[in-house]
C-alpha positions in Angstrom: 23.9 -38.4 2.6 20.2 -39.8 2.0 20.2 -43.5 2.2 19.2 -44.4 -1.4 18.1 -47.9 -3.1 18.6 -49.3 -6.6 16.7 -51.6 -8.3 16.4 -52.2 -12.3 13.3 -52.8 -14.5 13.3 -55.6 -17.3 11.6 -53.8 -20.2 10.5 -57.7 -21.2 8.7 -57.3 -17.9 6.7 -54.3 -19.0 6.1 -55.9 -22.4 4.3 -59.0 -20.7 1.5 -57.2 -18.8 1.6 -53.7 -21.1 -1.9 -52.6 -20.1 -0.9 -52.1 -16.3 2.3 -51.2 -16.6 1.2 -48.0 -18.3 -0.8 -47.3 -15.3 2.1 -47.9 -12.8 4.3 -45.9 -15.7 1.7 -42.6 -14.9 1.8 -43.2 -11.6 6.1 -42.4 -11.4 5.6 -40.1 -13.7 3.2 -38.1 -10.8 5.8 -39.2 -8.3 8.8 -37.6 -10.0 6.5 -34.4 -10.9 5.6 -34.3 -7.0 8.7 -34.8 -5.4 10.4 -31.9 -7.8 7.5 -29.5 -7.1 7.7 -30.2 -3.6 11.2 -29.8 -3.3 11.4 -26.6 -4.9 8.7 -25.1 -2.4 11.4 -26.4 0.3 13.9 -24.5 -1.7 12.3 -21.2 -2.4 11.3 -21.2 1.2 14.9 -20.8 2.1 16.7 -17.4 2.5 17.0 -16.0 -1.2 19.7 -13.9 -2.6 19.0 -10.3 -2.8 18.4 -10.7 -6.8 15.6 -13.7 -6.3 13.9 -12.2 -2.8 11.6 -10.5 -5.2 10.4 -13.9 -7.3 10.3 -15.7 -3.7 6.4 -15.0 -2.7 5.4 -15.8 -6.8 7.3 -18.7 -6.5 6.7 -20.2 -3.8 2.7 -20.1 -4.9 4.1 -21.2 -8.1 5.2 -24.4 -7.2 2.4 -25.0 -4.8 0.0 -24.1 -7.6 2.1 -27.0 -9.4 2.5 -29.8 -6.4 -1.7 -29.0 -6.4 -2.3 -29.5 -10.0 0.5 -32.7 -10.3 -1.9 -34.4 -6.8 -5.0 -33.5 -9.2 -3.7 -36.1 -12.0 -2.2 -38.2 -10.0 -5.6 -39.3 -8.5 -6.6 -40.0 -11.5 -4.0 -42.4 -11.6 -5.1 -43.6 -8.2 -8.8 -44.2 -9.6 -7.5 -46.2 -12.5 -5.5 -48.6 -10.6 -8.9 -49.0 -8.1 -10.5 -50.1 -11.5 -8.0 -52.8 -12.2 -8.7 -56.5 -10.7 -5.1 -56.8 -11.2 -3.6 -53.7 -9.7 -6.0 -53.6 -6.8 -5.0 -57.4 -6.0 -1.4 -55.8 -5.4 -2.4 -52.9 -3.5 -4.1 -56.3 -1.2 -0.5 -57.5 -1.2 1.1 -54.6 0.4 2.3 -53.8 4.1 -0.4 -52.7 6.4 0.6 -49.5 6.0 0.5 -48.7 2.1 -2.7 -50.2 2.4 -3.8 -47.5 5.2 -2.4 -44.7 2.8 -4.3 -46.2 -0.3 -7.6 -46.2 1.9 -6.7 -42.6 2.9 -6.4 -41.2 -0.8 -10.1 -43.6 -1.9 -11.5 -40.7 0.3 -10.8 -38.0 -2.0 -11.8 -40.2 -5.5 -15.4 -39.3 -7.2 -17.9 -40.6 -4.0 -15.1 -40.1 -1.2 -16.3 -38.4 1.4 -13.6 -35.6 0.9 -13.5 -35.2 -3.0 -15.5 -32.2 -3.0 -13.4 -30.5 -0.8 -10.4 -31.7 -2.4 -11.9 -30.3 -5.9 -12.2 -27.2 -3.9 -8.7 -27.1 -2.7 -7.5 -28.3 -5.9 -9.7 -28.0 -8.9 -10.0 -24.3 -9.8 -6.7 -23.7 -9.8 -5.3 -26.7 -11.9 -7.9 -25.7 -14.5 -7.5 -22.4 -14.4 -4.5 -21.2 -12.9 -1.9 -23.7 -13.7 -3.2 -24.6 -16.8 -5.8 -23.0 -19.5 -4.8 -19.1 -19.1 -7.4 -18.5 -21.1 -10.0 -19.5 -18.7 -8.8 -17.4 -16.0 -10.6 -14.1 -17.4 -13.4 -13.6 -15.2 -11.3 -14.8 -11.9 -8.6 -11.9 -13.0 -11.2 -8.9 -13.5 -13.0 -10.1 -10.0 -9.1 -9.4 -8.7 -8.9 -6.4 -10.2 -11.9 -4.7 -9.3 -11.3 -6.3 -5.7 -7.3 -4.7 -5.7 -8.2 -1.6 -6.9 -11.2 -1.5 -4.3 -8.6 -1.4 -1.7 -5.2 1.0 -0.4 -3.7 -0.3 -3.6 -2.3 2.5 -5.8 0.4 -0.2 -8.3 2.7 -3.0 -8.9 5.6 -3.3 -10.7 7.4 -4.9 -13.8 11.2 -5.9 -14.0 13.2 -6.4 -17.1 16.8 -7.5 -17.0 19.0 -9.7 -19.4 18.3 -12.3 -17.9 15.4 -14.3 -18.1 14.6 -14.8 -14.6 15.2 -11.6 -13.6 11.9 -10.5 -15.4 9.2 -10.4 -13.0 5.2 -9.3 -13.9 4.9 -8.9 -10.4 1.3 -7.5 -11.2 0.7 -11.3 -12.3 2.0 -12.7 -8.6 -0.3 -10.6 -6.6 -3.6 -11.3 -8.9 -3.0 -15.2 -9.2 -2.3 -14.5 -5.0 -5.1 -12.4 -4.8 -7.5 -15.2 -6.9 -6.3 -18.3 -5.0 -6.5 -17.2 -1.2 -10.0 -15.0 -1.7 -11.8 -16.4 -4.8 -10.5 -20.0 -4.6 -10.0 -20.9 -0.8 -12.0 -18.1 1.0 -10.1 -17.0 2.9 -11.2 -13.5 4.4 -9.1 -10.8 3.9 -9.1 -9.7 7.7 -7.4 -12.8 8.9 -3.8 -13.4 8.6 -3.2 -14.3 4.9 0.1 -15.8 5.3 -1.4 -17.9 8.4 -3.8 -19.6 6.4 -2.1 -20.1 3.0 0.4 -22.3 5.5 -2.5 -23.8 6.9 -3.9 -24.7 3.7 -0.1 -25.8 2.0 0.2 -27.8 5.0 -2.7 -29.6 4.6 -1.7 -30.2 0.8 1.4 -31.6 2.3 -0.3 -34.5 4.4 -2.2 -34.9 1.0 1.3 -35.6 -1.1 3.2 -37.6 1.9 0.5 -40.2 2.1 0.6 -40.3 -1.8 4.0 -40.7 -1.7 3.8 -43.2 1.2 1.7 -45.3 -0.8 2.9 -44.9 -4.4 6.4 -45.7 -3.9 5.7 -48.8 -2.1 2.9 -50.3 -4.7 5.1 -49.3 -7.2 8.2 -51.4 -5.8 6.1 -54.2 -5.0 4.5 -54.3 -8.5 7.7 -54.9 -9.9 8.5 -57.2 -7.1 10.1 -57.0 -3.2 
């Protein structure tokens, strides 16, 4: 079993300095939506049943889709506490390393020298693929007409009584087929698998130093 760590929050304590604590508040509330997506990609990664092996591929972009989109708000979080004189002086109180990790993610805010390849990475697909269906037309036709371009004769749809069991597996392989050509280049004589890894591995290092310095700031706001 995990070592684990209890602590409990005063809710007089959040009343007293209500501006920040809503900013800490986001930031956990990107931490719980990180670690879940991220532990679902673990999972789906895994050996599958025969009856899931079909939603594995779909799912596993799923909740990468979803760790990508969760990092996207969660630096807006990280912005907002570099705005606050009183936040920032706590982030100056941390460890050495925390502070590392909290110089690592200023390099992919607005003006960071990595932001627009983070947008890149990350921004097309929270907007459009994760969220706002709507806007996704023009990315899904380009698929199409790319799919049907190719040794691609059909897909297939599921139905079963249960609700997982449905699968729109036409849906995987476009939202597949916009994120690894349209989104993150990626040319279609390499080996796709390869450099989606590459890619979710870099995503990864993105959410462990996140992680590494959210959870401490957050314990040390509410005091060692």
């Amino acid at each position: 079993m995990p070592r684990t760590l209890t602590k409990y929050i005063d809710f007089q304590t959040l009343v007293n300095r209500v501006d920040s604590a809503a900013i800490v508040i986001q930031l956990m509330m990107a931490c719980n939506d990180l670690t879940l997506a991220n532990w679902a990609i673990g999972e789906w990664r895994k050996e599958q049943r025969i009856n899931h092996k079909g939603r594995q591929i779909g799912a596993g972009m799923y909740f990468l889709r979803t760790q990508l989109s969760h990092l996207h708000e969660g630096f807006q979080v990280i912005e907002e506490i570099k705005r606050s004189s009183y936040l920032f002086a706590i982030v100056r109180r941390c460890d050495a390393q925390t502070q590392e990790s909290f110089q690592n993610l200023e390099q992919f805010l607005p003006g960071g020298p990595k932001r627009d390849d983070f947008m890149k990475l990350v921004g097309q697909i929270r907007h459009n693929l994760t969220f706002h269906y709507n806007q996704s037309s023009k990315l899904i036709e380009r698929a199409l007409l790319d799919r049907a371009e190719r040794e691609v004769r059909n897909s297939s749809m599921t139905r079963a009584d249960t609700a997982y069991l449905w699968h729109f597996k036409l849906a995987d392989e476009i939202i597949d087929s916009i994120i690894v050509h349209q989104i993150w280049k990626i040319p279609k004589t390499s080996d796709i698998r390869v450099e989606v890894d590459k890619v979710a591995d870099y995503v990864h290092q993105i959410f462990l130093c996140f992680m590494d310095f959210s959870t401490e700031f957050i314990w040390k706001y509410f005091g060692d």
